[in-house]
C-alpha positions as CSV (number, residue, x, y, z in Angstrom):
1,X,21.0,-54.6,-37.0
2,X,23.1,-57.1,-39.1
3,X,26.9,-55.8,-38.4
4,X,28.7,-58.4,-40.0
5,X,28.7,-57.1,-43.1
6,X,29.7,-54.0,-41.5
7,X,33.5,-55.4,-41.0
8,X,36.0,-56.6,-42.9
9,X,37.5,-59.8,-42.0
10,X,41.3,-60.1,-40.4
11,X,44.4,-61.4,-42.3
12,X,43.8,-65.3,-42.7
13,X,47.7,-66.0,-43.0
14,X,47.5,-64.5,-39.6
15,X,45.0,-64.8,-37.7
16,X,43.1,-68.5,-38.7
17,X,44.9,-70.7,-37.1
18,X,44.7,-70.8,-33.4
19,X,47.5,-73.2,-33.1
20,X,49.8,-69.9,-33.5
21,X,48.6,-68.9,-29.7
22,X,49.3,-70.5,-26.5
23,X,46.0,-71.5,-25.0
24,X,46.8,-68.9,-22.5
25,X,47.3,-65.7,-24.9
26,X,44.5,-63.9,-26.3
27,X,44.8,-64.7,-29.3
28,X,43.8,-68.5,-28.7
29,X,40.9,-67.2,-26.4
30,X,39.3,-64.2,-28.4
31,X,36.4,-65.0,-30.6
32,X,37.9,-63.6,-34.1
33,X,36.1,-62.5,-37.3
34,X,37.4,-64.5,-39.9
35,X,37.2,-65.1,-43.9
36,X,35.2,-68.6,-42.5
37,X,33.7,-67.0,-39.2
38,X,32.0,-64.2,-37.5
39,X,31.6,-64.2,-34.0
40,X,28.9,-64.9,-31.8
41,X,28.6,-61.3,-30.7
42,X,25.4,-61.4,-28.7
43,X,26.9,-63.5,-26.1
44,X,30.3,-61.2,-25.5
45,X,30.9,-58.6,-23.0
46,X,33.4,-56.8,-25.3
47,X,34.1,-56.2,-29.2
48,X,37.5,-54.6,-30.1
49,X,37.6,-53.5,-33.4
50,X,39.2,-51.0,-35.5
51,X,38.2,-47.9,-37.4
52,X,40.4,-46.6,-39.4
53,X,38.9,-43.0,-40.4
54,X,41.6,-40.5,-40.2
55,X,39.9,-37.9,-42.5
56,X,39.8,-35.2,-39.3
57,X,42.9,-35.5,-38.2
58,X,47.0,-35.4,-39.7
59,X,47.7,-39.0,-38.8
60,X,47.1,-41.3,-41.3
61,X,45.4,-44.9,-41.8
62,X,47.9,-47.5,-42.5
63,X,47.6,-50.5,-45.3
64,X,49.6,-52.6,-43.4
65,X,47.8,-55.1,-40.9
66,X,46.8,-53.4,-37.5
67,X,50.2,-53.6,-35.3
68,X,48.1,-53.0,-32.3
69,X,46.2,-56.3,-32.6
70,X,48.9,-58.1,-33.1
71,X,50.6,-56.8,-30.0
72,X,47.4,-57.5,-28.3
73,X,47.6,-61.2,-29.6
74,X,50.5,-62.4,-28.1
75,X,49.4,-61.5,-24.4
76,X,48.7,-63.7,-21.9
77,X,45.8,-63.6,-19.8
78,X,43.8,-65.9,-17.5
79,X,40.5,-66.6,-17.9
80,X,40.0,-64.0,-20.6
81,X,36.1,-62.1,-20.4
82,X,33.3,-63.6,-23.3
83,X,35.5,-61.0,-26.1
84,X,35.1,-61.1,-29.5
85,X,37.2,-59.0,-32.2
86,X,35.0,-57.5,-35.7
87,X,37.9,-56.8,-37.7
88,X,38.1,-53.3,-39.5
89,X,34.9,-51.6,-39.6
90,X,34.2,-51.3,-43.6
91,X,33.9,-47.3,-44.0
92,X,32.0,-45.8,-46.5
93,X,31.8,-44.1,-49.8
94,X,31.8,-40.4,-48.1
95,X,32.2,-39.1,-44.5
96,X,28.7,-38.6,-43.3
97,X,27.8,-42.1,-44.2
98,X,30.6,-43.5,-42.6
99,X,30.0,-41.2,-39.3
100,X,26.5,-42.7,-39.6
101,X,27.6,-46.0,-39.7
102,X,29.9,-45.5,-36.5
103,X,26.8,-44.6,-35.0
104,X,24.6,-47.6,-36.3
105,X,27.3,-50.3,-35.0
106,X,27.9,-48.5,-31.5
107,X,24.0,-47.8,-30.9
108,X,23.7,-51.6,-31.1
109,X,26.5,-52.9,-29.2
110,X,25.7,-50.6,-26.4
111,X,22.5,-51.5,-26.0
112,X,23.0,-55.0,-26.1
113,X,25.1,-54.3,-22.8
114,X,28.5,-55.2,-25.0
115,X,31.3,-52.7,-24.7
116,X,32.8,-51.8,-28.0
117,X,36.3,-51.2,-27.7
118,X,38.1,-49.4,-30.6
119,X,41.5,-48.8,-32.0
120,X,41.1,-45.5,-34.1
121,X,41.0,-43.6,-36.1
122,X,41.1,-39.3,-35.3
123,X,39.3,-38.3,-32.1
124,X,36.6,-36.7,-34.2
125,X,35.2,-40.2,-34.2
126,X,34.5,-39.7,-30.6
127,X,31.6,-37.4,-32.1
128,X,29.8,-40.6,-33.9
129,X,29.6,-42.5,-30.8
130,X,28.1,-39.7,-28.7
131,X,25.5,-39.9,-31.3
132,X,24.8,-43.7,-30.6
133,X,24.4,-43.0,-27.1
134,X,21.8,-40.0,-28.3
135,X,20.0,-42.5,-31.1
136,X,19.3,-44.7,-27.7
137,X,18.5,-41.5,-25.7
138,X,21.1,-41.9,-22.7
139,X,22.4,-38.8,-21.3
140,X,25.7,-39.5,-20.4
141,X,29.4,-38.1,-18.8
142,X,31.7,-38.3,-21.9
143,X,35.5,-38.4,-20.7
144,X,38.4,-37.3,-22.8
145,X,42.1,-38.1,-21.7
146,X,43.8,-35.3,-23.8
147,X,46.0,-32.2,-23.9
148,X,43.9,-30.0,-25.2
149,X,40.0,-29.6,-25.3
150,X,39.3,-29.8,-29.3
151,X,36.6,-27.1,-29.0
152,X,37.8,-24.8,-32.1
153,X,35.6,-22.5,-34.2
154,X,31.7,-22.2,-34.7
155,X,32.4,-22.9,-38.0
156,X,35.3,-25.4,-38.2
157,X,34.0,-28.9,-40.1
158,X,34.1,-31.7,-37.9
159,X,37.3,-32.7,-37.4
160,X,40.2,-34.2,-34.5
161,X,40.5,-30.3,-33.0
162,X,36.6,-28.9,-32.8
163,X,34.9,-32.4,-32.2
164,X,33.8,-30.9,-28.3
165,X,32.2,-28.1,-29.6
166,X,29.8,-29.8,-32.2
167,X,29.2,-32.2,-28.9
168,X,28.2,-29.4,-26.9
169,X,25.6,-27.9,-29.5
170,X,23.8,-31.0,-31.1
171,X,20.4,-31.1,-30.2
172,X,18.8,-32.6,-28.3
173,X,21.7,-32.6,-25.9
174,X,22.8,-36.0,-24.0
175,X,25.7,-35.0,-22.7
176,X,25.4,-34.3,-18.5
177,X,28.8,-33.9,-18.4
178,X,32.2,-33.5,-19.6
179,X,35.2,-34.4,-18.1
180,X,38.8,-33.4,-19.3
181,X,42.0,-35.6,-18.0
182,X,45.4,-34.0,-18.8
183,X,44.7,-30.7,-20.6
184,X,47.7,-28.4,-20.9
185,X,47.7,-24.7,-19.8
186,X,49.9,-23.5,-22.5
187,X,47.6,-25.3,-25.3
188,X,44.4,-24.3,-24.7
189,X,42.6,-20.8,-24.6
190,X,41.6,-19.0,-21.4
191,X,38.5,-18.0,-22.7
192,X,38.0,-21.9,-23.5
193,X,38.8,-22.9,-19.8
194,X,36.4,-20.1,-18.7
195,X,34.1,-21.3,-21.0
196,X,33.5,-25.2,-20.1
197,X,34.4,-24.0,-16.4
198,X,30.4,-22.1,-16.8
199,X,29.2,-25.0,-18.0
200,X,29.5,-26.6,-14.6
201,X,32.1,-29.7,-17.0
202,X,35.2,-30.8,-14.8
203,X,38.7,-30.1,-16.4
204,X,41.8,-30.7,-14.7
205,X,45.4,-30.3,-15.4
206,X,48.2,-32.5,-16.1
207,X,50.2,-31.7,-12.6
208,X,46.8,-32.0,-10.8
209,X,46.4,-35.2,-12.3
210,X,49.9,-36.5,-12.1
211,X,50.1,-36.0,-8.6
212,X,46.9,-37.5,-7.4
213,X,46.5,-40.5,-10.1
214,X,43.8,-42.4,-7.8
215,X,41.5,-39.2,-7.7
216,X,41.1,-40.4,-11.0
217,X,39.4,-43.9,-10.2
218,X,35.9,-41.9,-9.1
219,X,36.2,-39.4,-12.4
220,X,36.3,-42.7,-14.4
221,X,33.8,-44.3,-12.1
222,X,31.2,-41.3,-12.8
223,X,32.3,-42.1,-17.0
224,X,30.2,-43.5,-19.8
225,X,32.2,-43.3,-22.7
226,X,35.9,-42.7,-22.3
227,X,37.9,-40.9,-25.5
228,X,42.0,-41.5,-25.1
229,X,43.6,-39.4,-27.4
230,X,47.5,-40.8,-27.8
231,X,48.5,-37.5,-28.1
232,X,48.0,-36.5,-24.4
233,X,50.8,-39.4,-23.9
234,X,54.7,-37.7,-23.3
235,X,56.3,-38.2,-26.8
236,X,59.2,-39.8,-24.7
237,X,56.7,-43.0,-24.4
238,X,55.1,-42.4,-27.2
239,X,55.8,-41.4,-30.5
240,X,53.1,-42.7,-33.1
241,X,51.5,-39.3,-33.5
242,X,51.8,-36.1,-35.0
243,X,51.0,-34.4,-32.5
244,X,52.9,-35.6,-29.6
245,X,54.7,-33.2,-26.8
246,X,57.3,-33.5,-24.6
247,X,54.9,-33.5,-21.4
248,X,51.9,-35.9,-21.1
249,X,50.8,-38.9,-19.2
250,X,54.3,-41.9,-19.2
251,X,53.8,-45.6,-20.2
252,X,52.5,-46.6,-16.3
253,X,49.9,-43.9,-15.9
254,X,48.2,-44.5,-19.2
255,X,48.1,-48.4,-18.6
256,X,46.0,-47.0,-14.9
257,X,43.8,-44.9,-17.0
258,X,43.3,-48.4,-18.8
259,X,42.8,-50.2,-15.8
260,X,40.5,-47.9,-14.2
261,X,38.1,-47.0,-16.8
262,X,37.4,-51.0,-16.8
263,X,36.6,-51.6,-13.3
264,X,34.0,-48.3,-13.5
265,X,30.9,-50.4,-14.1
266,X,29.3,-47.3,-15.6
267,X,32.1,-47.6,-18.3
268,X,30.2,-48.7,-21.5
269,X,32.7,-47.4,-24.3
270,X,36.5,-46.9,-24.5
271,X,38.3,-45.6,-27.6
272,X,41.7,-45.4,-28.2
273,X,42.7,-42.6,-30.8
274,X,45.2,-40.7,-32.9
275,X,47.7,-44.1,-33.3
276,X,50.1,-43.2,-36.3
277,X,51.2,-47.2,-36.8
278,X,53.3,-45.6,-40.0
279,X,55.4,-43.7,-36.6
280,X,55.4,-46.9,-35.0
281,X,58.8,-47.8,-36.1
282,X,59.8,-50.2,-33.2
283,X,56.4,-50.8,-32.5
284,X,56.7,-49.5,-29.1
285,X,53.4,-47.7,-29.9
286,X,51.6,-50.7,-30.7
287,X,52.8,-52.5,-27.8
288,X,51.2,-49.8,-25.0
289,X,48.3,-49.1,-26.4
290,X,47.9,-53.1,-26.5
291,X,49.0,-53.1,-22.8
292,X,46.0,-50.3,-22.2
293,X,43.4,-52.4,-23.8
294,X,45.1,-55.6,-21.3
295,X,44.6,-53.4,-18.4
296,X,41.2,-52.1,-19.3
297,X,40.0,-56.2,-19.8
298,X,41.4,-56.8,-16.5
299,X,39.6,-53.8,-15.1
300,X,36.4,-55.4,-16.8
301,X,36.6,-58.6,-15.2
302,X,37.2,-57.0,-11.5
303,X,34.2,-55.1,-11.6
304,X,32.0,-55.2,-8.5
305,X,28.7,-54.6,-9.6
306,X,28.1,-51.0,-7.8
307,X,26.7,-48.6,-10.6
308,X,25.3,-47.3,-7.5
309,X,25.9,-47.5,-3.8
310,X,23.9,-50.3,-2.5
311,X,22.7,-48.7,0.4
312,X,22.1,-51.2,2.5
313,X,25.7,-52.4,2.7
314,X,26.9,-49.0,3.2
315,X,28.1,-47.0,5.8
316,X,26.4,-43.5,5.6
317,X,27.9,-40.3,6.5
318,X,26.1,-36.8,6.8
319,X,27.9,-34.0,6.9
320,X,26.1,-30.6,7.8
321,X,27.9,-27.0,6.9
322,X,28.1,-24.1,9.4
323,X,25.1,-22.7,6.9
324,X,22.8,-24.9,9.0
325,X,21.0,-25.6,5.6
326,X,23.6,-27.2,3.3
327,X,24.2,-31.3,4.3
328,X,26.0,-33.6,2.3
329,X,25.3,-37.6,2.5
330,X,28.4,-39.6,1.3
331,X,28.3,-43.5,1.5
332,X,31.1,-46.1,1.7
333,X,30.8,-49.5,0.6
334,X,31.4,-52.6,2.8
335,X,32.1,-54.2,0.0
336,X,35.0,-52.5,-2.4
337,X,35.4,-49.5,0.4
338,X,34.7,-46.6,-2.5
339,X,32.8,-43.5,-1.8
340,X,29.7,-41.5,-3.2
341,X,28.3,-38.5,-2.6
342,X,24.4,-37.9,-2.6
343,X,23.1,-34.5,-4.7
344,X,20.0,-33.1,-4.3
345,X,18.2,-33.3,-7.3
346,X,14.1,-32.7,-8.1
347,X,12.7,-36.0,-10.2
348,X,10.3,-34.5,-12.6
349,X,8.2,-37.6,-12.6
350,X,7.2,-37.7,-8.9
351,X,8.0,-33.7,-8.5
352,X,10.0,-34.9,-4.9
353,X,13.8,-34.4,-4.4
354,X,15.9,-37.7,-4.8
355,X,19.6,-38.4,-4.6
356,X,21.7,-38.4,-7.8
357,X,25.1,-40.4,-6.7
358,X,28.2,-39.0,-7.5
359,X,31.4,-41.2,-7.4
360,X,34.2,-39.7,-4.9
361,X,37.0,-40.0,-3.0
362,X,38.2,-40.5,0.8
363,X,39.6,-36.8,0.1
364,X,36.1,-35.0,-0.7
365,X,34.8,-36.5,2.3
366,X,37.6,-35.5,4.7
367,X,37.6,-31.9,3.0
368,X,33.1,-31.6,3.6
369,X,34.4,-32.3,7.4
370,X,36.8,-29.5,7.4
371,X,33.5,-27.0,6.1
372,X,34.7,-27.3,2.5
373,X,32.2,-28.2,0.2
374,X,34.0,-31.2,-2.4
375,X,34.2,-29.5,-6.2
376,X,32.3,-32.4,-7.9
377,X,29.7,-31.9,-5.5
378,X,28.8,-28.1,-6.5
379,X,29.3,-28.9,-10.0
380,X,26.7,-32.0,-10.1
381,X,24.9,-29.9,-8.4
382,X,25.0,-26.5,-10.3
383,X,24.3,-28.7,-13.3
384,X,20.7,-29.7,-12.0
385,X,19.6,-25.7,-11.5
């Protein structure tokens, strides 16, 4: 498709003139859409670019120029990816079309191998790119940094609080898995945690997460499309939302989110929702999430090329249970030194078992040696009964 028309162009008292930037901030090096230009977005490995739909969700859009991108402008950063920014996406006259026009833009940038990453907008928009991946029938693992789970009622409308739950039921269904990063006991249901927990979908707790923050480099590294909802941040770092909480994920811990979610090279969407800029007094807000999308660049460029293991410059591991039936292969790269796990699955084309490769850690590996089966293990596996 033809997406320029799709996007509105950014402020030309702002954002023309390149003098403005040092040669070294992004500003100067990002390919921008302008009144005069769009960019050459074939050739880029990311588009940032806003979408400012707010219709699910009690944060509101904002008629003054995005804060965020011009945070993101004065950065520095050497030797900055092929990046080009789209400006606002241009929504439309009702909600469905402009759900179907998220879709339309996504569907194409993803499948030209360019990562689209956006400043929203209410989570609910997460929903619209799960359909692009659907429209280009890739089952994925869809990630969501939040406090809560958003699942709400059968028969809620689409919106920032039942988004999951209209996930979970579209048909055909794409999604392989689900994983949660942050959710908070007290705001979620137990019958919800018992319900994604029979599902076979990972969820894990703030504490868990807060006090093992590099079990969450294979999570991300197992990730598609990453949803960060702002409001899983502590509303002591960040305040530009509604629904902020005392607890939640400080300034340093969402910028390694960031960083990690770049380096997966699974990682082929990251949204950044529920940004208030109207809250954003001091723009503190503006700055961090501006600081995420640095760290998820950087994360970009560092990338090492290992969707899967390549076995041959691996060191292989098999570990056999007391069971005398169950063994589990993990392999470590010689190269970056990260781990996988191999799951028995049956491939319905040649009707043999293959390996599916599951991203892990040092720790699943020592705990297989000590007779305990690692948890993302049994759940990849559970999912392919």
């Amino acid at each position: 498709m033809e997406i320029s028309s799709n996007f509105i162009p950014l402020n030309p008292g702002l954002y023309s003139l390149k003098e403005r930037w040092n040669p070294s901030q992004i500003g100067f090096q990002i390919d921008s859409h302008t009144q005069d230009h769009f960019p050459d977005v074939d050739y880029s490995q990311i588009a940032v670019f806003n979408i400012s739909e707010y219709e699910g969700t009690n944060n509101v859009a904002s008629s003054m120029d995005c804060k965020v991108r011009d945070s993101f402008y004065r950065l520095y950063f050497e030797g900055l990816p092929n990046m080009v920014d789209l400006g606002t996406l241009q929504l439309m006259i009702n909600r469905k079309e402009s759900f179907d026009l998220i879709t339309e833009v996504c569907a194409d940038l993803i499948d030209k191998g360019i990562i689209p990453l956006i400043i929203g907008g209410g989570q609910d928009v997460s929903y619209a790119i799960y359909k692009a991946y659907a429209q280009l029938e890739k089952t994925i693992t869809f990630c969501s940094v939040d406090s809560t789970f958003n699942i709400g009622q059968s028969d809620d409308k689409l919106n920032t609080h039942s988004y999951l739950s209209k996930m979970i039921s579209f048909k055909p269904n794409h999604l392989f898995n689900f994983i949660n990063l942050g959710y908070q006991s007290f705001y979620v249901k137990p019958e919800e945690i018992k319900l994604l927990n029979d599902l076979n979908f990972e969820i894990h707790r703030l504490g868990q997460i807060k006090n093992n923050m590099q079990e969450i480099e294979p999570f991300l590294r197992n990730t598609d499309f990453l949803s960060f909802d702002m409001s899983s941040v502590s509303s002591s770092s960040f305040s530009s939302n509604v629904y902020s909480t005392p607890n939640g994920f400080n300034e340093e811990e969402s910028c390694k989110i960031a960083r990690y979610a770049g380096i997966s090279d699974k990682m082929s969407c990251f949204g950044i929702f529920e940004y208030n800029q109207d809250l954003d007094v001091y723009n503190q807000g503006a700055q961090l999430i501006s600081q995420m999308m640095w760290y998820f660049i950087e994360g970009v460029k560092f990338r090492k090329m290992e969707l899967n293991p390549n076995i041959e410059n691996c060191i292989k591991y098999t570990v056999a249970f007391e069971d005398e039936q169950t063994e589990i292969e993990f392999f470590k790269s010689n190269t970056s030194g990260r781990w996988w796990m191999g799951v028995p699955f049956k491939n319905q084309i040649t009707n043999s078992f293959d390996n599916y490769f599951v991203a892990c850690s040092y720790d699943d590996y020592q705990h297989a040696n000590k007779g305990e089966i690692p948890h993302r293990w049994l759940k990849t596996y559970s999912r392919f009964l």
